[in-house]
C-alpha positions in Angstrom: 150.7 -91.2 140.6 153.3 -89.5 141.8 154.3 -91.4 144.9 155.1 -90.7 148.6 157.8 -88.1 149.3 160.3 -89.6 151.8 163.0 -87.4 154.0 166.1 -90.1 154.0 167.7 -88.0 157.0 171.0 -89.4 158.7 171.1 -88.6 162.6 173.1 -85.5 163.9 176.2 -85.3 165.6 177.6 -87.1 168.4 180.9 -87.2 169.9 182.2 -90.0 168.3 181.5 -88.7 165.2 183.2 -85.3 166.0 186.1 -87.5 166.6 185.6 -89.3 163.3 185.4 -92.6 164.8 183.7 -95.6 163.2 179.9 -95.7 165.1 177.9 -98.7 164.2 176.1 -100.5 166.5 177.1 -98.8 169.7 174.5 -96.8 170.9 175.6 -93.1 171.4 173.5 -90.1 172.2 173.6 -86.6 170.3 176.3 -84.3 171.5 175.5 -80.8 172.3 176.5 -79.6 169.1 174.6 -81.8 167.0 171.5 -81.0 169.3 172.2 -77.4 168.1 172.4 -78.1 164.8 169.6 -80.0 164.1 167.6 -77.7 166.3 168.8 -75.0 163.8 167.4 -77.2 160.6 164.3 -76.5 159.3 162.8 -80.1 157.6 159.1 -79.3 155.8 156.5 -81.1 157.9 155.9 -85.0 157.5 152.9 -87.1 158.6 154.9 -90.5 159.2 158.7 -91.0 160.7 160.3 -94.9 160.7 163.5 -94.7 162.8 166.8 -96.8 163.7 166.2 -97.8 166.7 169.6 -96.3 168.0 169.4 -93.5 170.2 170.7 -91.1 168.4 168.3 -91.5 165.3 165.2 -91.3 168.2 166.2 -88.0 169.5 166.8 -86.9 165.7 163.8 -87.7 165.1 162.2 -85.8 168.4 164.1 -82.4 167.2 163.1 -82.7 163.9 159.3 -83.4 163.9 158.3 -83.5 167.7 154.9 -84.3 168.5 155.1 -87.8 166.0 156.1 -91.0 167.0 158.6 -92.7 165.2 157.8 -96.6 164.0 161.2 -98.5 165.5 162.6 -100.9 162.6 165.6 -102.4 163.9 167.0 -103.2 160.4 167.5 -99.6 160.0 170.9 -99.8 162.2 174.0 -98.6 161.6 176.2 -101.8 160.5 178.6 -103.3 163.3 182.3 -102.5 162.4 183.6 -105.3 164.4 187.1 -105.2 166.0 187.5 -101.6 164.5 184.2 -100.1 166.4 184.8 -97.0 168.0 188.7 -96.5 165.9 188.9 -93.6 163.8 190.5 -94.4 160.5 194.1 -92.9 161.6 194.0 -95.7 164.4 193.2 -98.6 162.1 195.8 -97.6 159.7 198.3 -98.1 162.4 197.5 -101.6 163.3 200.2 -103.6 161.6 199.3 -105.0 158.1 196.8 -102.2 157.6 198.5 -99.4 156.2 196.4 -99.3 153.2 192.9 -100.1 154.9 190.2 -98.5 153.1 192.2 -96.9 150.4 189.4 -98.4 148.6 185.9 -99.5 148.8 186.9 -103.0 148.4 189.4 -103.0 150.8 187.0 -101.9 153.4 186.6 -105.1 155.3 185.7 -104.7 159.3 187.0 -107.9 160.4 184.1 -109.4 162.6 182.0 -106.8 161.5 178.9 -107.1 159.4 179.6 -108.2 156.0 178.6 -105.1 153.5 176.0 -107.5 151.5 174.6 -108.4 154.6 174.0 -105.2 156.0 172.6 -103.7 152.7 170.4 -106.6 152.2 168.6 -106.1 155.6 169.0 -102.1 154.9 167.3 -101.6 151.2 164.1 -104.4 152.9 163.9 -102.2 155.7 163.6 -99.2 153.8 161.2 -101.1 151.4 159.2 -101.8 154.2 159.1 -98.1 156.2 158.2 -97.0 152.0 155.0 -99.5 152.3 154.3 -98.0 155.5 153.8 -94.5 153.9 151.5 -95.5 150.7 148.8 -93.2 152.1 151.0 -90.3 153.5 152.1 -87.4 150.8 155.8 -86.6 153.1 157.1 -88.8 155.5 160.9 -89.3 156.8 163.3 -92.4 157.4 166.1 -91.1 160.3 168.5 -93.7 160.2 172.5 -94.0 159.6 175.3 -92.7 156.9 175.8 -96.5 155.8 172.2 -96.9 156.0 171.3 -94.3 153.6 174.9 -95.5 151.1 173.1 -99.0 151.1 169.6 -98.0 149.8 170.6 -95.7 147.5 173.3 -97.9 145.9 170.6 -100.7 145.5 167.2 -98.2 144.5 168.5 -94.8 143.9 170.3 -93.2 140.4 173.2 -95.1 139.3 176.3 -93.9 140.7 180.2 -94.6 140.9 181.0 -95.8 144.4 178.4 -96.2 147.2 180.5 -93.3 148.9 178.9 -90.9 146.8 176.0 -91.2 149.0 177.6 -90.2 151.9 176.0 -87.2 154.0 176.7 -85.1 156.8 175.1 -85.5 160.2 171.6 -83.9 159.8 171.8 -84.2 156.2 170.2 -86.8 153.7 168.0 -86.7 150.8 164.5 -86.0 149.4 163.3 -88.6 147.5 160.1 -89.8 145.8 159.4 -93.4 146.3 157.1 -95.1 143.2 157.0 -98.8 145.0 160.3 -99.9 143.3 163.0 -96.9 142.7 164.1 -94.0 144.8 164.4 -91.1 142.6 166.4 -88.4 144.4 165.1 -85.0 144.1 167.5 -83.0 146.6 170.0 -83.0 148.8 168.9 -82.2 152.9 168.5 -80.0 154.1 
């Protein structure tokens, strides 16, 4: 058996990430240019979608494959980044004491936020879940978030140095094949 194909697609654009500001759980639409772009994609047809329930992962998931209706699993959303929600990186750096904030993985703390172990916990069980969903379908797709998609492929994917490595652009993601335990990545999206 060769297992169900799964699209792991992060949502396009929106404004806050054309500012580079750090999205999690507020609930931003697509911007007109990430509209564009992902009307521009061309994803291969699935029979199945599971979506963050954030807005801008539903209307990913309506320009990408309209005509199917995404399952909602709320533990597909974007972590909450506390008091640093909505900052780009440049602004947290200036807050005094944080000069070096995020100069490394470990140092990425989002005070109040959602602790990282937390938020890949609920992530890679969401994600098993949605897979469970899609025994029966041969291609299906997951639209969720950038942190989403770091957490599930740090815990089931190909070994890798940082969780960053997963990172993907807006509209981007992976192609996967899911065999009930370990995501093996076959390509990069789209």
């Amino acid at each position: 058996m060769r297992g169900t194909e799964i699209l792991l697609i992060r949502h396009g654009k929106t404004a806050a990430n054309l500012e580079r500001r750090y999205v999690g759980e507020t609930d931003h639409p697509l911007c007109e240019q990430g509209v564009e772009e992902l009307r521009a994609l061309a994803y291969p047809p699935v029979e199945m979608i599971v979506s963050s329930p954030l807005r801008r992962c539903l209307e990913t998931a309506a320009i990408l494959f309209p005509g199917i209706e995404p399952q909602v699993l709320e533990d597909l959303r974007e972590t909450g980044f506390g008091e640093f929600e909505g900052m780009t990186h440049q602004e947290v750096i200036a807050l005094p004491g944080h000069a070096e904030w995020g100069m490394t993985t470990a140092s990425m703390v989002f005070p109040g936020g959602e602790p990282w172990e937390d938020f890949a916990g609920r992530s890679v069980a969401a994600f098993v879940q949605a897979a469970a969903s899609f025994a029966d379908a041969g291609r299906a797709a997951v639209i969720c978030h950038g942190g989403t998609i770091m957490a599930v492929l740090e815990q089931l994917g190909p070994p890798a140095d940082d969780r960053h490595h997963w990172m993907c652009v807006c509209g981007g993601g992976y192609r996967i094949r899911w065999n009930g335990g370990r995501a093996t990545v076959e390509g990069i999206l789209p």
